[in-house]
N, C-alpha and C positions, 0 to 999 in steps of 0.2 A: 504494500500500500504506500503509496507518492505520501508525502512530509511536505507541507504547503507552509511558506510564508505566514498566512494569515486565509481567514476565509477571501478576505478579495485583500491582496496586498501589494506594495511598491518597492520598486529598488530603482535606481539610475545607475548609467554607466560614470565610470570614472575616469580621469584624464591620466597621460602615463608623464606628464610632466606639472610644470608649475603654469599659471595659466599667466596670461598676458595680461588681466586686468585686475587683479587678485582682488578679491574681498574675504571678510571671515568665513564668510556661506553663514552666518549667523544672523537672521531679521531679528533687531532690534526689536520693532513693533510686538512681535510673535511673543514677546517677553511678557510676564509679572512681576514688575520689580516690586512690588506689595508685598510679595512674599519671600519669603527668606529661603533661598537653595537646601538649607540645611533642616529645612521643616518642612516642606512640599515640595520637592523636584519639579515634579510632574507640572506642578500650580506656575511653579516659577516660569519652565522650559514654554511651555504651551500656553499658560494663560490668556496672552493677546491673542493667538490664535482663537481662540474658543470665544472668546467675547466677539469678534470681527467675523463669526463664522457659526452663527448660531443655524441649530436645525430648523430646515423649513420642512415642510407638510408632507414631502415625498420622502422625506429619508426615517429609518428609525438609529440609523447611528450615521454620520458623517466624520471623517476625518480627512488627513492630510492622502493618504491612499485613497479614500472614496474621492476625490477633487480628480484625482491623474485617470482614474476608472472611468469616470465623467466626460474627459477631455478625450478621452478613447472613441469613448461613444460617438461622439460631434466627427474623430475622425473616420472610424468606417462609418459614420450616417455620409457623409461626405462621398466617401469612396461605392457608397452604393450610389447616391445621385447622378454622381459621373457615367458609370455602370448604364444606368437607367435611361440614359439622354442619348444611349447609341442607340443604333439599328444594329441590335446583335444574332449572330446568326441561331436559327432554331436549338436549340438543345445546348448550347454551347452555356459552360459555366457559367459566362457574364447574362445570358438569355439565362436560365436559371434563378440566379442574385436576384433580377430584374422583377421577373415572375413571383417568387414568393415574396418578397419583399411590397410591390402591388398590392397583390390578393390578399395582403396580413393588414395594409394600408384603408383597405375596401371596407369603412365602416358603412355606408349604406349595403353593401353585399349580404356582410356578417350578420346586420338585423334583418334582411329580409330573409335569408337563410337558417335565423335562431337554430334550432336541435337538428334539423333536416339532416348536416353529415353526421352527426353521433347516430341517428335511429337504426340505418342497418346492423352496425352493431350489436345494440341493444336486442334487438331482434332477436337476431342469432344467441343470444345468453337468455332471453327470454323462453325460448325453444327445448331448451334444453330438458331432456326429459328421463336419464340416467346418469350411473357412473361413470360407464362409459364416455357418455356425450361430456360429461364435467372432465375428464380426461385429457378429449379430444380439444375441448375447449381453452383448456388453459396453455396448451402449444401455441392454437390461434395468437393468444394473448401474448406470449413472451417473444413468439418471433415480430410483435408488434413494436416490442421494450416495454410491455406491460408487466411487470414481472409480479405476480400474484402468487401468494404460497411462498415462492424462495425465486432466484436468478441463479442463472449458472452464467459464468465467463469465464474468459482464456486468462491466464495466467500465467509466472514463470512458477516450476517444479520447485517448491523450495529445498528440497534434496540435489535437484540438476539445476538450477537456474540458467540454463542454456538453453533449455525446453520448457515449451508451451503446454500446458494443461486443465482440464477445463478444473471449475470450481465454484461450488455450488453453495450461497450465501441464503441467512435468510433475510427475508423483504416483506413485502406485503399490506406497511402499516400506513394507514393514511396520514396520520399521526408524525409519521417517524419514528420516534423512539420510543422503547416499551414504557420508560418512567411516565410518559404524559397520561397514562392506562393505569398504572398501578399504586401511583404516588401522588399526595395531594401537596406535594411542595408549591412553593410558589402561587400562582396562579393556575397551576393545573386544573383543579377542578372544573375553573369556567371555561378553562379551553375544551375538555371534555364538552359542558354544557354547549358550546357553542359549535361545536363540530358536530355535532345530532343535529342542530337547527340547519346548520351547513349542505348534511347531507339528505336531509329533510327538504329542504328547498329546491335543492338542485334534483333531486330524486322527480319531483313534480313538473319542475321545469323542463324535465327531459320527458316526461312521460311514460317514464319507466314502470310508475305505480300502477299507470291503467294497463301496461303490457303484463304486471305481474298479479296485477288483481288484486293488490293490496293496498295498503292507505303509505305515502311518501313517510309519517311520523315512522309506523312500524317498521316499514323495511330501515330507517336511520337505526332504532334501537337495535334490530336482528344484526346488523354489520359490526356497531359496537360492541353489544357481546361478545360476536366474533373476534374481531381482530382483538377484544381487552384477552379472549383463549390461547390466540397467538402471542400476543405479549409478554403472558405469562411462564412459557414456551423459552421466548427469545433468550440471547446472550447480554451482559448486561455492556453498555460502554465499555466498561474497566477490562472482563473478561475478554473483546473482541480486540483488545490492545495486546492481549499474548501472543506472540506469534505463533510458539509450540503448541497451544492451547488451540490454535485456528487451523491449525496445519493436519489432516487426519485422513490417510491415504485408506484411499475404498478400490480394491477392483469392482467391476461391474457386477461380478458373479454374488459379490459379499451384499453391495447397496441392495441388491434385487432382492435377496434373501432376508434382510433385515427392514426394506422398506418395499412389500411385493404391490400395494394400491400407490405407491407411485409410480411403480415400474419404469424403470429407469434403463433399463435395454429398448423399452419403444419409445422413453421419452429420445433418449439420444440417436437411435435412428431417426425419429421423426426430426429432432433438428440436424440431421446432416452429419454428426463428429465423432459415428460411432468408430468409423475405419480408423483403422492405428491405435484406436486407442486400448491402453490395458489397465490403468489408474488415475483417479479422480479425487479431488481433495473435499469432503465435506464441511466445511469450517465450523460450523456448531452442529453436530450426531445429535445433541439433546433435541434438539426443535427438530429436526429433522424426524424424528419417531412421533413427534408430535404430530406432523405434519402427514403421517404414515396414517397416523389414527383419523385423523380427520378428514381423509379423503375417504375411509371407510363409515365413519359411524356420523359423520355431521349430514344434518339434513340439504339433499338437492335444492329445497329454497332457497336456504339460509347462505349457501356457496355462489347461486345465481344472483342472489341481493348483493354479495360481496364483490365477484366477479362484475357486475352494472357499476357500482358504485367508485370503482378504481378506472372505469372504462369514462366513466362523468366526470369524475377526477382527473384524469389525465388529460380529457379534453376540453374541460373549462375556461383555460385560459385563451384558448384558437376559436371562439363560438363567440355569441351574441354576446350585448355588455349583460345582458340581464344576470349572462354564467359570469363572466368577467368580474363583475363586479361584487356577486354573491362570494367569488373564489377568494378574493380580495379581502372585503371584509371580516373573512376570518384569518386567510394566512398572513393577509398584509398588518389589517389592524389591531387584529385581537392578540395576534402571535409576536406580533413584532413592535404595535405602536405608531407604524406607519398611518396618518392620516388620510393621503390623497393616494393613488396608484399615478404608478410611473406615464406620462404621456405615451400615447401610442406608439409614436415613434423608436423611442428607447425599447418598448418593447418587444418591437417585430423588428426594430434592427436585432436586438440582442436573439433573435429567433433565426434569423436568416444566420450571423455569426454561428450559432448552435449548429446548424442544419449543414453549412460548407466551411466551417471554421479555414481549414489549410487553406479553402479557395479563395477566404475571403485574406489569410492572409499572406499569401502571397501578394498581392494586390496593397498590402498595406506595405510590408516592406520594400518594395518598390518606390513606395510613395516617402514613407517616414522615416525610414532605419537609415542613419548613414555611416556607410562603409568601414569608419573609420571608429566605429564605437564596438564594433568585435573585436578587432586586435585589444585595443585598449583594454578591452573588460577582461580578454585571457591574458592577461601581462598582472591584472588587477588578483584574479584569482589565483594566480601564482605566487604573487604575493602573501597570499594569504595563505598557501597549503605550505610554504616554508616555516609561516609562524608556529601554526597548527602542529608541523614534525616539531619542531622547536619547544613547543609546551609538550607534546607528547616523552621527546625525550629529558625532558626538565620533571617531567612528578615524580613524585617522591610518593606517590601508596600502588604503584605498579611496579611491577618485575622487569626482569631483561626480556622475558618470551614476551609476554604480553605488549609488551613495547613494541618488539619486531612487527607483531603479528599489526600491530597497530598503522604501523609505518608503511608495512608492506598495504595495507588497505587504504590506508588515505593516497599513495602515489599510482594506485590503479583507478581513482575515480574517474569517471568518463566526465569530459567537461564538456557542454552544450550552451550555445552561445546566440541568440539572437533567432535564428532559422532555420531549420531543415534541409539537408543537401537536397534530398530527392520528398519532393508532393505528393502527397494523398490523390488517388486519381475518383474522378468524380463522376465520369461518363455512364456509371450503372443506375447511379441518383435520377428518377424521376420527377420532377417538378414539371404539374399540369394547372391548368389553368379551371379549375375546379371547383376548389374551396380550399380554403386554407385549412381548415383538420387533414384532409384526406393528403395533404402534401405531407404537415406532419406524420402521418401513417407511414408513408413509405419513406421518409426522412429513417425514420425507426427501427422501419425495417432492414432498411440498406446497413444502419449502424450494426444491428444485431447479426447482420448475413456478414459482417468486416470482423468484425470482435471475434465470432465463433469459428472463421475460417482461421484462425491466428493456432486452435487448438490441438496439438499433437504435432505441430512444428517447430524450429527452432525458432527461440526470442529475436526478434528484431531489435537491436542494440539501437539501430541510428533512427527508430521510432521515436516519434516526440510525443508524451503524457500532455502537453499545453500546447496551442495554437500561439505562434508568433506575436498576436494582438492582445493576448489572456495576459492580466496587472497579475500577476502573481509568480511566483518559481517556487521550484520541488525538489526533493530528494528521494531517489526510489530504491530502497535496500536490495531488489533483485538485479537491477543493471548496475548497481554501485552509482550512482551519477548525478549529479546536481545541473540543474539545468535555468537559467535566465532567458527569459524570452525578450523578444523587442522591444515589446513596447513597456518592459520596465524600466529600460535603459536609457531614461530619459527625463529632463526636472520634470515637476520639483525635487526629486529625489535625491538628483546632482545638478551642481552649479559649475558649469567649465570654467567658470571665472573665480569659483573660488577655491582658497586655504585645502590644502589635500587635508588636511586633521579635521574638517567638519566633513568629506569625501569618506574619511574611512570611520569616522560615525555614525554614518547613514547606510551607504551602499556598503561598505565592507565588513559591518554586523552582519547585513544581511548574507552576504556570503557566508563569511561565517556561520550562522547561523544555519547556513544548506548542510555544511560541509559535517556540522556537528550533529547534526542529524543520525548520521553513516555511524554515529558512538551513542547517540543517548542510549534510554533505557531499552526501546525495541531496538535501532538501529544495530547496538553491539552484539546481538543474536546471531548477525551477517558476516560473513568472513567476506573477504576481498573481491569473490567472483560473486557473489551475489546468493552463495547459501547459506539455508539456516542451518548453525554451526558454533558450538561453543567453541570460541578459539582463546576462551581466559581463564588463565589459575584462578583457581578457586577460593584462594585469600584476595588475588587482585578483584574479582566478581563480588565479595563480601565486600572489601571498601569501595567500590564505586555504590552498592546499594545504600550503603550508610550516608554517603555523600549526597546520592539523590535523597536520599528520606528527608535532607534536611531541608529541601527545597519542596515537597512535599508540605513539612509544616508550615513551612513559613508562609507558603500561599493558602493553605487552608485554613487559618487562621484569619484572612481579611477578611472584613463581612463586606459587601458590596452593595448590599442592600438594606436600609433598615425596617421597610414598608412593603411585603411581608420580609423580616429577617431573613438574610437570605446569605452565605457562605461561599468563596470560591471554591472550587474541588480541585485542591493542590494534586491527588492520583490521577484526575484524566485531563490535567493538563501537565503530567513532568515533563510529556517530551520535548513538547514545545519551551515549557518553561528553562529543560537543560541548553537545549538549541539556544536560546536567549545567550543565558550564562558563558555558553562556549563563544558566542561568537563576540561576544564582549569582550573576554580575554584575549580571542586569537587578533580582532581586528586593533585592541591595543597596542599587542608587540606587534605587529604589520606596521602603526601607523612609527612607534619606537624605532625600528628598524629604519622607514623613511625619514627620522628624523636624522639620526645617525649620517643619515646620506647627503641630507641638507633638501629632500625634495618637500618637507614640510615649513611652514613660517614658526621658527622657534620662537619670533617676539608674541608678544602681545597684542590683537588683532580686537577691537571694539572693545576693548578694558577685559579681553579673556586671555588663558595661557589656548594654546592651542590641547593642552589635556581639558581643559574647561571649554573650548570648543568642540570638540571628540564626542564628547555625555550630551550635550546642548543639543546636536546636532542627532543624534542616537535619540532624543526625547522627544526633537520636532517630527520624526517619524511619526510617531503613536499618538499627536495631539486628534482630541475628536471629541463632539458630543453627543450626548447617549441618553434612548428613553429608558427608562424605568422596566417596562416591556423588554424591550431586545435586551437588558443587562441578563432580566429573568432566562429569557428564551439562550440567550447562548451560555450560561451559567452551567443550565441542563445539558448543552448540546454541543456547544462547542470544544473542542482540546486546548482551544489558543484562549493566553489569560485575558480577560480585558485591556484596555490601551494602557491605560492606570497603572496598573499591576504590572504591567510589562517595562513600567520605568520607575516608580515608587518600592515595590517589592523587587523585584530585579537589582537594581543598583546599589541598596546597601551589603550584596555580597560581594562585590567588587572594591577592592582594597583601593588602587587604583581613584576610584569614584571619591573617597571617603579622603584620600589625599589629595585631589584637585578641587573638591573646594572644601578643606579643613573642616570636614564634620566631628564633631564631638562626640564624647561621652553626654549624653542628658538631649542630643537632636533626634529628632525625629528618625531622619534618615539614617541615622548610626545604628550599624549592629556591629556585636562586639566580634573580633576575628575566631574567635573559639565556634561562633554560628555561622558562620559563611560557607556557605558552599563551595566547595574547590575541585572541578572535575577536570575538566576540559583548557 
């Protein structure tokens, strides 16, 4: 599983000298000098920002990365316009762009059309009149990207990581996650409440009630039961973070015999991936028997009400505003705090991007990426894998093996930079001029017939996880590789005019922080080619868990919320919060190193040292404001700490921090060396 930045995050590329117009890279403005560094970091770093940048009605959190995500947008909205204005020939990628982008644009279309493309569908689930047929059905379904009951995809073998294997997840919740089902933390409860009105409504609006011959309330409550059975079932967060725990190799003959009402020899003929194959990874067996039972003893309504309800779901947001806006109201407002939904535009650009991502970004790199921001960024990353050996061989609670072993993994990382040698080819992708659901159909399909063709062959190494235009970058423990797309390589995130010491505050955490990934706590499971693989003594494995434990409490300990009290979950964000830490230390001695050189400003640059630029610039990353709502909803959901957290909690374990600007014993931001974490 890819190790992301942030849910949607930024990096900029960096310059490989000194710039020609030099400034700190430090906005003045962006400051609170009301508050004392030594008592709120965070309040100090960001606070202009956040008052000059207060949330409007479409966001439920905004920051310094949702701005560059933004500025994305405007550029493929742009790049489809251009697209649009030609006479492109039939079928041809840019007639495609062109095409769904239109039909998704066609709001008189969409209302005259309300439910019209969902009813075949529904129909067909309507119909349904045995096991069998609920069998047969749920193929329909997933060769759709409906994945109901569980998902299977391709994968690397995490024994061979050279080979591709299918691997069978479970899925199915409208919800997402099992807690919003079985835990009244938070606000859950009225999300509950509000996802039966949800599916209540749209149940009616589709007219699925009178195909089923039931009232839109009931079939809501019969789905809830359901899927709260499956949740029950599921793995929890924490648990799906194990990789040994996820990893659980099935021959075919074994699944069949242990789960015979899935039947798993006709599911995988039916989808194409039985040839070659001799082993399949289950990732949670416990839901799975659940899932065994259910196909046998749950009633043919209660599967058909669940089966329509994900087929509504899925297609609510391509349909009339009447779905739109019903879809809205709960995921956007009640979930997240969001008041208005995104204008259309953003939306169905973001849909066309979904649907030909490579195509669309090739087109963008052409347009935005220049030339000269690749070299630089691997000159940049180089930098940073010397530091990283450099700390590796510098700790003191690891061995001489585990060092190697260390060394030899970080210099195999594949490093991936801006673009893709070789394109996604697009010519099988159907875009008709139809309805825009039925484009998405086969959008889904085509996804699904790529992913599963991938299985029982070898990994494709120079495969890209992210689209060139995607604000974010990854680390993926089976190819070993850290990977920066384009359009992060770009301000605000770097300033080519400014101070390299606010450069490797910003952009070269973030590196770091890829790179650190390949060590946290799942990452070190990985050996150098990408298997799972203890490669550490077992004294060295005890002190790295002591070391994370401490970062564990320290962020579990913040409360983030007072109204209802609400806790961060320092266990299902360590990895992210270790990736933090590492890459704070690595991009320190990186920036050390260039100080050494003279390619950083050793003076004083807007009354900072350039180590007091370093943090500043690491802080202005995470500035952002946030509802109440989305603090809840990603508290439960998400791995990455809040922005807050990510520079308030984060920086008093860096010594470092604590000496560029003289915190004390009795500040806020001071923790004492004997609590600090020291991994990476």
């Amino acid at each position: 599983m890819k190790k992301t930045l942030l849910t949607i995050a930024t990096m900029a590329v960096m310059t490989g000298g000194m710039a020609q117009k030099q400034t700190s890279g430090i906005r003045l403005e962006n400051l609170d000098r009301s508050v004392s560094p030594q008592e709120n970091f965070y309040q100090y770093a960001c606070g202009g920002w956040m008052q000059s940048h207060p949330l409007d009605a479409e966001h439920s959190r905004y920051g310094a990365f949702d701005f560059l995500a933004e500025e994305n947008q405007k550029q493929l909205k742009s790049i489809i316009d251009e697209v649009s204005s030609k006479k492109n020939a039939p079928g041809s990628v840019a007639d495609k762009i062109a095409t769904l982008y239109n039909i998704g644009m066609d709001s008189v279309r969409l209302q005259q059309q309300g439910a019209e493309p969902l009813k075949p569908y529904l129909e067909e689930i309507a119909a349904l009149d045995s096991r069998a047929a609920i069998k047969a059905e749920i193929l329909r379904l997933h060769k759709r990207g409906n994945y109901v009951l569980f998902g299977v995809f391709g994968e690397a073998d995490k024994d061979n990581a050279k080979m591709c294997i299918a691997w069978a997840y479970q899925t199915g919740l409208g919800l997402g996650d099992r807690d919003y089902y079985l835990t009244d933390e938070g606000n859950n409860v009225a999300i509950r409440e509000g996802y039966i009105k949800l599916m209540t409504k749209e149940f009616a609006l589709a007219g699925y009630d009178k195909m089923a011959s039931m009232p839109a309330d009931q079939l809501a409550r019969l789905v809830m039961v359901f899927e709260t059975r499956l949740a029950k079932a599921q793995n929890t967060k924490l648990e799906n973070r194990d990789p040994f725990g996820t990893f659980n190799r099935y021959t075919v003959d074994r699944a069949q015999k242990e789960h015979p009402h899935i039947d798993w020899t006709a599911y995988f003929n039916a989808m194409g991936i039985i040839k070659g194959m001799e082993t399949f990874n289950i990732a949670q067996p416990k839901y799975f028997a659940e899932v065994d039972k259910v196909l046998a003893t749950e009633s043919i309504e209660t599967l058909k009400a669940y089966f329509a309800w994900h087929e509504i779901n899925g297609a609510a947001s391509y349909l009339s505003d009447d779905f739109v806006n019903a879809n809205f109201d709960f995921y956007g407002r009640l979930l997240s705090g969001r008041e208005v939904n995104r204008p259309r535009w953003k939306r169905v650009t973001s849909t066309v991007d979904g649907a030909m991502g490579e195509a669309m970004g090739q087109l963008y790199v052409e347009r935005y990426f220049p030339a000269a921001a690749k070299k630089r960024m691997k000159t940049l990353v180089g930098n940073l894998q010397v530091a990283l050996g450099q700390r590796i061989k510098n700790a003191t609670w690891m061995d001489a093996q585990t060092k190697k072993n260390a060394q030899e993994k970080l210099s195999a990382i594949l490093v991936k930079i801006g673009y893709p040698d070789k394109w996604r080819d697009y010519s099988g992708l159907q875009i008709k001029n139809d309805s825009y659901y039925a484009n998405i159909v086969r959008s889904n399909e085509f996804d699904v017939a790529y992913n599963l063709s991938k299985i029982n062959k070898p990994v494709d190494r120079n495969e890209w996880g992210m689209t060139p235009q995607t604000v974010n970058a990854y680390y993926n423990p089976t190819t070993n590789e850290i990977c920066f797309p384009a359009a992060i390589l770009q301000p605000p995130f770097f300033d080519m005019n400014a101070d390299e010491a606010a450069n490797y505050g910003a952009i070269g955490v973030v590196i770091g922080h890829e790179m650190t990934h390949g060590f946290d706590d799942q990452g070190r499971n990985y050996d150098k080619d990408g298997n799972l693989n203890d490669w550490w003594t077992a004294a060295d494995a005890e002190n790295f868990k002591q070391n994370a434990k401490v970062l564990v409490e320290s962020f579990g300990a913040v409360k983030v919320l007072d109204d209802p009290e609400t806790y961060a979950n320092g266990e299902l964000t360590l990895g992210e919060n270790i990736a933090d830490n590492g890459g704070l230390h690595i991009s320190y001695l990186a920036m050390q190193n260039a100080l050494k050189k003279k390619q950083v400003n050793k003076k004083k640059m807007d009354g900072f040292t350039p180590e007091q630029r370093f943090f500043l610039a690491y802080a202005a990353v995470w500035a952002s404001n946030i509802r109440p709502q989305a603090i809840l909803q990603l508290t439960q959901m998400d791995v990455h700490s809040l922005g807050k957290n990510r520079v308030n909690v984060a920086l008093p374990h860096i010594t470092e921090f604590i000496d560029a600007f003289g915190v004390k014993p009795g500040d806020k931001m001071y923790l004492a060396p004997e609590k600090r974490a020291l991994l990476w």
